[in-house]
C-alpha atoms as one frame of an Amber mdcrd trajectory, in Angstrom:
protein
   1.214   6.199   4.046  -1.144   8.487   5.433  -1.519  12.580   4.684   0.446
  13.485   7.972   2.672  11.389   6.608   2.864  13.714   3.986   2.560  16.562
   6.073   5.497  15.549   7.846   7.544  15.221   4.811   6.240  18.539   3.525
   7.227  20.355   7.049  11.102  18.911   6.504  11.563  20.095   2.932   9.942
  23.175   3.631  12.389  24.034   6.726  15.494  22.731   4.513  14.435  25.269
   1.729  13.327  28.394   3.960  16.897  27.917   6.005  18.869  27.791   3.064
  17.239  30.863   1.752  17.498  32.723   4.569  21.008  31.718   4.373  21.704
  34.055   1.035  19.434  36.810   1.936  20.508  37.538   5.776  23.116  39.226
   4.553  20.934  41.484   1.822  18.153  41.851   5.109  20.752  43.042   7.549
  21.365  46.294   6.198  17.687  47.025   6.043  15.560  49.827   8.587  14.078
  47.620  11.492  10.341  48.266  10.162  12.040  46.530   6.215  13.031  43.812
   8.688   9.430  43.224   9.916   7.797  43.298   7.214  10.960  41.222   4.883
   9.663  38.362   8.178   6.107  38.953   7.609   6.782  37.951   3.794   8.758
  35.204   4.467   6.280  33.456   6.728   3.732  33.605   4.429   6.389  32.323
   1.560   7.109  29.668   3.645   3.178  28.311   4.302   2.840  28.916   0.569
   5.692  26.562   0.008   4.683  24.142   2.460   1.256  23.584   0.772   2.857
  23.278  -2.738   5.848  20.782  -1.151   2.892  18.878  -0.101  -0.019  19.081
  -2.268   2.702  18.064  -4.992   3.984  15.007  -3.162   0.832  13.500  -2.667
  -0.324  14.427  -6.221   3.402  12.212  -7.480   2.617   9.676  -4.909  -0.899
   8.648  -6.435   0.038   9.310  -9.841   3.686   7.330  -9.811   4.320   3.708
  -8.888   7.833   4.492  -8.327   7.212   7.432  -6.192   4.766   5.421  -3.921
   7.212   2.290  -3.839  10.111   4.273  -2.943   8.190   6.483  -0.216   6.269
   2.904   1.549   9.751   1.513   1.416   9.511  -1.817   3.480   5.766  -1.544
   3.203   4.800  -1.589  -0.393   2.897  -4.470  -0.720   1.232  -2.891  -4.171
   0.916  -5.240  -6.901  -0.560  -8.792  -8.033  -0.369 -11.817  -5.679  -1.335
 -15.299  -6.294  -1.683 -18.128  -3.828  -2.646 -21.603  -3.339  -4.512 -24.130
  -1.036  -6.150 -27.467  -0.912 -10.062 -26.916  -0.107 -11.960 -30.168   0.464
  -9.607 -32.144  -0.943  -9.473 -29.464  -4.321  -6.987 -27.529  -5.538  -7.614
 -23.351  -5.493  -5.564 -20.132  -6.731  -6.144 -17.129  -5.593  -5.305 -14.192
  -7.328  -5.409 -10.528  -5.065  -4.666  -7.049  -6.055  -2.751  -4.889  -3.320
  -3.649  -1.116  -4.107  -1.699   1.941  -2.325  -2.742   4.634  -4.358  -4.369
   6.568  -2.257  -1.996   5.679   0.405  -4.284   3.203   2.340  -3.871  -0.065
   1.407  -6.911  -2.193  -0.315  -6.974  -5.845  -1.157  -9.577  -7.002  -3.423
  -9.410 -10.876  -5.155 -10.617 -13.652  -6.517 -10.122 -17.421  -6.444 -10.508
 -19.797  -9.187 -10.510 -23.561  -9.091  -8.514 -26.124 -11.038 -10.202 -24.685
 -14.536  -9.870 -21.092 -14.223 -13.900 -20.948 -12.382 -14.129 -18.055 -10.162
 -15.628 -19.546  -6.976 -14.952 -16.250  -4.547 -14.567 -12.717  -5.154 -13.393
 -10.236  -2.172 -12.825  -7.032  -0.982 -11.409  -5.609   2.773 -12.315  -2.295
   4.044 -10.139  -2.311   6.541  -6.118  -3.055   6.098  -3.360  -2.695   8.930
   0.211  -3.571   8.671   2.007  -4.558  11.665   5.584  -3.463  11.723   6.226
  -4.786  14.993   4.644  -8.701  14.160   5.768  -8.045  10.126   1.563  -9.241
   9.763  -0.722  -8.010   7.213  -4.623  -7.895   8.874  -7.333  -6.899   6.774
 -11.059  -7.568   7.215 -12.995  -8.401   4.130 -16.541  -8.939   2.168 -16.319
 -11.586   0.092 -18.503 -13.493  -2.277 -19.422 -17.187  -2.798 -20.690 -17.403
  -5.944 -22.397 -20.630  -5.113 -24.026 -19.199  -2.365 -27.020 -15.865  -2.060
 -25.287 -14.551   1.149 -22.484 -12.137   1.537 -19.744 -12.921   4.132 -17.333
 -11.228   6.381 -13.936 -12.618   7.427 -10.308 -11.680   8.308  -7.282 -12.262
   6.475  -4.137 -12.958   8.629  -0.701 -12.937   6.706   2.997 -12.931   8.138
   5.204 -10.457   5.566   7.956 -12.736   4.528  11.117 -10.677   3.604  14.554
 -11.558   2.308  15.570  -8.230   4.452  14.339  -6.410   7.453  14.306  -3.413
   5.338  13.010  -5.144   2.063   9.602  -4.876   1.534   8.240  -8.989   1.539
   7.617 -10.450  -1.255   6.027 -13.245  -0.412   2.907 -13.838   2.522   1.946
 -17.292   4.676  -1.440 -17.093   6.580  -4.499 -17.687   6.260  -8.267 -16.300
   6.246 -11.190 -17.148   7.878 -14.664 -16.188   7.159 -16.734 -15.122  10.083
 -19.835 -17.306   9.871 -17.969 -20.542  10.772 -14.176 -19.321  11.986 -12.408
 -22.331   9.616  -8.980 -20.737   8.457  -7.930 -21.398   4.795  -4.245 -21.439
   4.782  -2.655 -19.565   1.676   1.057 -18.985   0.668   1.237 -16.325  -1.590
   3.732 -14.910  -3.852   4.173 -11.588  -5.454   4.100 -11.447  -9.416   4.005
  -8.193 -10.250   4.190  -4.555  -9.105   1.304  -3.588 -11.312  -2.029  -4.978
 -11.811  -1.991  -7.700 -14.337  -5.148  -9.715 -15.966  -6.849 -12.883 -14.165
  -5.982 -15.180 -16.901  -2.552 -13.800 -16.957  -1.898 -13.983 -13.025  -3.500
 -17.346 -12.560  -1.295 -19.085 -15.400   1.498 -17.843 -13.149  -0.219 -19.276
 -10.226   0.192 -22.129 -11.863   3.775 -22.095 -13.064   4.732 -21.687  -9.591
   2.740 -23.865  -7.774   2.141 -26.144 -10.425  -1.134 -27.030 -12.411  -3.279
 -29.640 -10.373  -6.311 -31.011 -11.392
């Protein structure tokens, strides 16, 4: 959710409260000298802008600060939270393990995948997200990594938003990514484990429980 998303909001609650007070005091402005009248409008513009900033500057300020806030106001599109995938590399088993952040109401992935042992092999981060609402896709564009390697890499994540409800934010992702240098996409299914952000160890032992421990 972006600030003119905000702004937006803000404008709506702000005309909802300015008509309803105008409401109770036309009746105490009407009797008033047409220069009271002028100036009672002059005040009331400025009341309203005042309002407007504090409608919004306070919404944004709950949005960052409150998951709840931020999941009910992304509605279908909250992806915030811990997800944890899996995939065969090379004949290998590997977990992944990815934080979705929406604080600041742009999303950011950053994760990590671990082989069979709990090793982390990759770490990433995009720094550039979009969410499709037309495709339900999830396209990001990402640094990542290999700890194996000196180099740094680009690639793109591609993930379909699987939902139990068109208006249910998903819950689960299928796609893949694919690092620029050589195009080969790494299919991952991913599942969401948690709302919040939750410890490596902690999300890759429930990597495992649901796509069971290989070796």
């Amino acid at each position: 959710m972006k600030k003119d998303h905000f702004g937006l909001l803000a404008a709506t609650m702000t005309v909802t409260a300015m008509f309803s007070l105008l409401l109770w005091i036309a009746p105490l402005v009407q009797p008033l000298a047409s220069t009271q009248k002028i100036v009672a409008i002059g005040v009331g513009v400025l009341t309203s802008s005042g309002v407007y900033r504090l409608i919004a500057s306070t919404l944004y300020e709950l949005f960052q600060r409150i998951l709840v806030v931020r999941r009910l106001l992304l509605g279908r599109n909250f992806l915030e939270g811990t997800w944890v995938g899996f995939y065969v590399h090379h004949g290998q088993p590997r977990y992944t393990v990815e934080f979705f952040d929406q604080e600041s109401g742009e999303l950011k992935v950053s994760g990590r995948e671990f082989d069979s042992s709990g090793k982390t092999r990759i770490g990433w981060e995009s720094y550039a997200c979009n969410i499709d609402d037309a495709s339900d896709r999830l396209i990001y564009s990402y640094s990542c990594d290999i700890y194996a390697v000196s180099t740094q890499r680009q690639g793109i994540g591609v993930f379909k938003l699987l939902r139990t409800h068109k208006r249910k934010a998903a819950r689960a992702l299928d796609g893949y990514s694919a690092d620029l240098i050589d195009g080969k996409k790494d299919p991952n299914f991913e599942h969401k484990v948690s709302d919040k952000r939750i410890p490596d160890a902690e999300a890759l032992f429930k990597a495992q429980e649901i796509f069971g421990k290989r070796t």
